[in-house]
N, C-alpha and C positions, 0 to 999 in steps of 0.2 A: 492672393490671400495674405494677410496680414500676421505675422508670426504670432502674434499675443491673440488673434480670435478665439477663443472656447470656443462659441458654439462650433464654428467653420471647423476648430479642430476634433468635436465631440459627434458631429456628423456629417464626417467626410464619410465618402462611401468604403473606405477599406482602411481609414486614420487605427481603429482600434484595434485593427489584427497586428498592422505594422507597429504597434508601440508595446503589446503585450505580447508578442510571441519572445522577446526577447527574455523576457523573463526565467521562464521553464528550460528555455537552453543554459542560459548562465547559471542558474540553479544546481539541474541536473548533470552539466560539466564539472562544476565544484563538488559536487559531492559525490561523485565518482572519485573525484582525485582525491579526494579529504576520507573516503570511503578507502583506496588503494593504498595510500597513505597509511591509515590508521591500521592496517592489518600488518602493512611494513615495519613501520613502528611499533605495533602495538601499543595503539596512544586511545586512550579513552574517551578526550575532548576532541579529539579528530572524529573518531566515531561516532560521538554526538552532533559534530558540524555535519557529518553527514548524512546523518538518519532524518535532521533538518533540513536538509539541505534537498534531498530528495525524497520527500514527504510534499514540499513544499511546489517541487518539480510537477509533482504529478499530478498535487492539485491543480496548481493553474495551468496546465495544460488544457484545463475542460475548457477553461473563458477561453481561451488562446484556439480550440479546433472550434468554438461557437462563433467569437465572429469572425476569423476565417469562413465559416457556413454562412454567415451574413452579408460578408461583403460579397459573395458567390452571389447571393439574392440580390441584394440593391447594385452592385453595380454590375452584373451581367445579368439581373431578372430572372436569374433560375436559365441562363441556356444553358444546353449542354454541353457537360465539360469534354475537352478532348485534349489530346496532347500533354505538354508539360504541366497545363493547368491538372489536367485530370490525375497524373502522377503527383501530383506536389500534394492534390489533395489525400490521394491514398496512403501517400506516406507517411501526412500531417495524421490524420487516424492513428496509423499502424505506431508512428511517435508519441504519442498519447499514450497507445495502448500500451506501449513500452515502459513508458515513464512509470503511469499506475502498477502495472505490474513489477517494476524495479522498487518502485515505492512499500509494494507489500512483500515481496523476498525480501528486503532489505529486516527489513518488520521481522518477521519468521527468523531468518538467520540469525537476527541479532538475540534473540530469546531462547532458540533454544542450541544456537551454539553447535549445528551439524553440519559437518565440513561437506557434504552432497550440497545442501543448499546454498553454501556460500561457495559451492563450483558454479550450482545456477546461476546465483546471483552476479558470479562475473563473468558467464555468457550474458545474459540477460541487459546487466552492463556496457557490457562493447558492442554488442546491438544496436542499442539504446542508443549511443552514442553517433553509431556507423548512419542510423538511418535516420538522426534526427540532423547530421552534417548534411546528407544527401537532399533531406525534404529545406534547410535553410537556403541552401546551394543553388537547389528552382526557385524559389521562393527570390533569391536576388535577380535569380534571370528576370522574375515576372515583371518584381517591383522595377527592374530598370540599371540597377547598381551593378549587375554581374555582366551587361550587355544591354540589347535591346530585344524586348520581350518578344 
């Protein structure tokens, strides 16, 4: 395959999971920190990088667990999952679920300013974090990069 192909690179059978999942982690990593940050500081514009920041996480997490779900289908035809495949995938869910949910405590806490939800919000946080490391972690096994899958 030739590095500059689009198409080749627009329908490899699993090219789009691997190029957008990166996103929502680097997203939702920074603005946790920009989020930790800002409460340390007491900084305003940290606060807004991170209500950005992870807003933005949670959106695209949705493309990022879809073709994940795609490249399931085209390159293993829907068999079924087992193994680390099957975990990586439950996880990639449960990180999603994470993200959105961090994405709207973030939202709440930030408006109405009640220290309960911004305890949630930093469980909900290092969660977020703990299990979106753990679903990257298989995710290198799969691709190849962490070992051989």
């Amino acid at each position: 395959m030739h590095p500059f192909d689009i198409k080749a690179a627009l329908l490899a059978k699993h090219g789009q999971h691997v190029a957008l999942i990166h996103f929502p982690i680097a997203l939702f990593t920074m603005g946790v920190l920009f989020d930790f940050a800002a409460r340390w500081r007491r900084s305003k514009p940290m606060a807004v990088a991170a209500h950005y920041n992870l807003l933005w996480a949670g959106i695209l997490s949705v493309p990022a667990v879809a073709t994940g779900l795609l490249a399931w289908q085209l390159a293993l035809r829907g068999a079924r999952l087992k193994g680390v495949l099957l975990l990586h995938l439950l996880l990639g869910v449960l990180s999603s679920l994470l993200l959105l949910v961090v994405s709207w405590l973030y939202c709440r806490a930030e408006r109405s300013n009640n220290r309960t939800l911004f305890r949630w919000l930093t469980l909900a946080e290092l969660a977020g974090i703990a299990v979106l490391t753990l679903t990257g972690h298989l995710g290198g096994f799969l691709s190849g990069v962490n070992g051989a899958p």
